[in-house]
C-alpha positions, -999 to +999 in steps of 0.1 A: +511+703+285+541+731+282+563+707+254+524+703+238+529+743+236+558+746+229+558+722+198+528+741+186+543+775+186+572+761+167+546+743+142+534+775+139+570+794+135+573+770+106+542+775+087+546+814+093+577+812+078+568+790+051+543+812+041+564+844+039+592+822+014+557+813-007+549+852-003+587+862-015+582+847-049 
């Protein structure tokens, strides 16, 4: 259950950044 966690708050890192890049341009 903690690496199921853990890999969604990094699949969530990665969208949230991938959003702000989209937002930059």
């Amino acid at each position: 259950m903690s690496r199921f966690r853990v890999r969604r708050s990094r699949v969530l890192s990665n969208i949230m950044s991938d959003i702000g890049h989209s937002s930059k341009y």
